[in-house]
Structure formats: C-alpha cells, structure tokens
C-alpha positions as CSV (number, residue, x, y, z in Angstrom):
1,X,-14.2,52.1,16.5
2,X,-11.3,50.6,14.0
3,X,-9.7,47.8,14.6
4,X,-5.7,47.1,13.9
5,X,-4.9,45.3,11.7
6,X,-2.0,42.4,12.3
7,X,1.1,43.3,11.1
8,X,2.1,41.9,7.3
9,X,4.4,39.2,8.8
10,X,1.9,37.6,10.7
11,X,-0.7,37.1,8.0
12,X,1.2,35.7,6.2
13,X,2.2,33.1,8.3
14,X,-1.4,31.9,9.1
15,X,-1.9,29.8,5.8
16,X,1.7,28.1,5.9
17,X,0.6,27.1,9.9
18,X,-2.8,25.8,8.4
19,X,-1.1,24.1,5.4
20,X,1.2,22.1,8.0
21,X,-1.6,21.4,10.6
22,X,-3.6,19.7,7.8
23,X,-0.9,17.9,6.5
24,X,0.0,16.7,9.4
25,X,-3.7,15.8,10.3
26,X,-4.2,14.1,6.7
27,X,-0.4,12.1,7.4
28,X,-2.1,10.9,11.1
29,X,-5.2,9.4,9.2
30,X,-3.3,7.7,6.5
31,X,-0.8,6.4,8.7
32,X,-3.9,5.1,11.1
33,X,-5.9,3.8,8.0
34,X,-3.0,1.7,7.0
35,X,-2.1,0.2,10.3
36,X,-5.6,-0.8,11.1
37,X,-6.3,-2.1,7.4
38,X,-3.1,-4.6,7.5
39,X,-4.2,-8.3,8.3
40,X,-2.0,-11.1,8.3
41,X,-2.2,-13.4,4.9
42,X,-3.5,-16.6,5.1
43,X,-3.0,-19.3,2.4
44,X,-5.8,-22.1,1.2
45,X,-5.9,-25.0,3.1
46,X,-5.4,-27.0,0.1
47,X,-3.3,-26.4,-3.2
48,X,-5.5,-25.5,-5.7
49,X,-2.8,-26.3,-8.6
50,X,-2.3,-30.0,-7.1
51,X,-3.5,-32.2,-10.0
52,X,-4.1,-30.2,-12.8
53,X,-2.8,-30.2,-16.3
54,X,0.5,-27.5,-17.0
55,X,1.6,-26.0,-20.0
56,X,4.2,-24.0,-21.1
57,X,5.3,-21.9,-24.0
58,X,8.5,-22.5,-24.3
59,X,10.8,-24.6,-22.0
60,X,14.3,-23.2,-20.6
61,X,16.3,-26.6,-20.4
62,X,14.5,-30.4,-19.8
63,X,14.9,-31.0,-16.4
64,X,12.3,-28.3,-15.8
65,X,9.1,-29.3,-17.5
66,X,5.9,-27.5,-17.0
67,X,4.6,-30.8,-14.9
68,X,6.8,-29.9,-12.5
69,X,5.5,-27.2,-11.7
70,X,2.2,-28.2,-9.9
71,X,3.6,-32.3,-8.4
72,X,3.0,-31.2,-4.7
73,X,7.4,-31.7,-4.0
C-alpha cells in the first residue's frame, strides 16, 4: 500500500506555519519575561554623596563649583 503524497504547495507551507508559531511562541515569553521582571526603583534612604569632598576637572563658569554638587539644596 502507497501513500499520497501532499501536493507541492502544501509542503511547503508547513515550515513558514512553524517558523510563525515559534516566533510567536518565543515573542509570548519575552514579552512575559519582561513584564514579570520589571520592579519599581527605589532610592537609598539616605544620600550617599551628602558630605563628601567633590572635584572637578574643569569648571564651566564660577557659580557652579564642584561643591555644589553634593550640599543637600
């Protein structure tokens, strides 16, 4: 007993439906692993900058020293 064969067209459209099923399967887990992996951000409780020394390279005008930077205003 011999089996048909399907017709040219529809082998060929086998792989381009598999190719868009696992796309779409590998879109569903990257858009699951990035809405499941996204916490809010939480800053320290206190300023780890406040009272330490600042230095610059070069300095733009001098109302804006590197001091400035780190005061806690």
């Amino acid at each position: 007993m011999q089996l048909d064969a399907p017709p040219r067209a529809a082998r060929r459209r086998r792989p381009i439906y598999l190719l868009a099923l696992a796309a779409a399967v590998v879109a569903l887990l990257a858009g699951y692993a990035l809405s499941t992996s996204m916490t809010a951000a939480n800053a320290a409780t206190t300023l780890l900058s406040q009272g330490r020394p600042a230095t610059a390279s070069s300095t733009e005008n001098t109302g804006t020293p590197a001091s400035a930077a780190v005061d806690g205003n």
